[in-house]
C-alpha positions in Angstrom: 13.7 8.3 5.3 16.0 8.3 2.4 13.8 7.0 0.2 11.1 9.8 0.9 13.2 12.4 0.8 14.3 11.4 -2.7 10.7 10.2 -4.1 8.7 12.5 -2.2 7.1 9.2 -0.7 6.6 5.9 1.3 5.8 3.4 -1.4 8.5 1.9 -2.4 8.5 -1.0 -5.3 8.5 -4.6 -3.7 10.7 -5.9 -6.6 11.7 -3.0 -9.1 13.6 -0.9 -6.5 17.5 -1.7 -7.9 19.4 1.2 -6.0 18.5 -1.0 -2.8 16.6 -4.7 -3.4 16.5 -5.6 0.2 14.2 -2.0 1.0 11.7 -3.6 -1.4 11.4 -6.6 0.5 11.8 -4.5 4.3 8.9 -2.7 3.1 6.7 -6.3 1.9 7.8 -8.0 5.6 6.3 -4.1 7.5 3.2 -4.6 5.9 2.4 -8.1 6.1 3.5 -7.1 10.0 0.7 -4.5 9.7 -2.1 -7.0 8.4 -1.0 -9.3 11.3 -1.1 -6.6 13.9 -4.4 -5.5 12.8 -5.7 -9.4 12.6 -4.6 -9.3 16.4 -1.8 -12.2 15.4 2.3 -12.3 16.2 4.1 -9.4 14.6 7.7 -8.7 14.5 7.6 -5.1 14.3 6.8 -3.3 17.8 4.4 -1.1 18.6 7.3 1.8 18.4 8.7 0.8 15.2 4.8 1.0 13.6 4.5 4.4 15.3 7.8 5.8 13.7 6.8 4.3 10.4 3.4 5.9 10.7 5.3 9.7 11.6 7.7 9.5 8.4 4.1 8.4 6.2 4.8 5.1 5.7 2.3 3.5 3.4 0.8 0.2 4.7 -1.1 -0.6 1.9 1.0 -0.4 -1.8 -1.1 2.3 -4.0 1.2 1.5 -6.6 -1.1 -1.9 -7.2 -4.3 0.3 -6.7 -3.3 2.4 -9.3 -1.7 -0.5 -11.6 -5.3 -2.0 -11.2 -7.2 1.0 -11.7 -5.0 2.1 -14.6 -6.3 -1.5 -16.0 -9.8 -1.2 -15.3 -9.3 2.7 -17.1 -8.2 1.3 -20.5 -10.4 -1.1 -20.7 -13.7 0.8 -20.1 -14.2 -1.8 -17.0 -14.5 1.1 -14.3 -16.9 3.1 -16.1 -19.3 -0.1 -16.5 -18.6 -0.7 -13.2 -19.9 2.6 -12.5 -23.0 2.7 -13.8 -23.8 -0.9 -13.1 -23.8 0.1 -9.5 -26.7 -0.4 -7.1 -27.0 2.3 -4.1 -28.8 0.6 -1.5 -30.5 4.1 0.0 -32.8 3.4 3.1 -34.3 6.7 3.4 
């Protein structure tokens, strides 16, 4: 909660957090919990606990890597060619 009210957000750094390393890590081990949860496998982290993570907005999945890699794919031109190379598949 602290974090979010500071950074206006849930996703917090895995490694490049200093005020608080060990939230970094917190927040890897919730969402490898999630992936497990929603492969129907062990987790650690309850039902309530995913529920109050959920109400604050925790993020499950790190944008910061989605926009690391789309950042990537920007400046080199990839995304654009990627673009336009795709095929719609439209069955009507």
């Amino acid at each position: 909660k602290k974090y979010k009210a500071e950074y206006g957000h849930c996703s917090v750094p895995q490694k490049s957090y200093t005020p608080d390393p060990l939230l970094g890590q917190w927040v890897s081990t919730q969402r490898v919990n999630y992936k497990l949860r929603n492969q129907r496998k062990r987790s650690s982290t309850t039902d309530e606990q995913f529920s109050k993570l959920e109400a604050i907005g925790f993020e499950w999945v790190s944008t910061r890597r989605g926009r690391n890699k789309k950042n990537r794919l920007a400046a080199s031109g990839t995304d654009e060619k990627v673009r336009k190379n795709t095929v719609t598949h439209d069955k009507s």
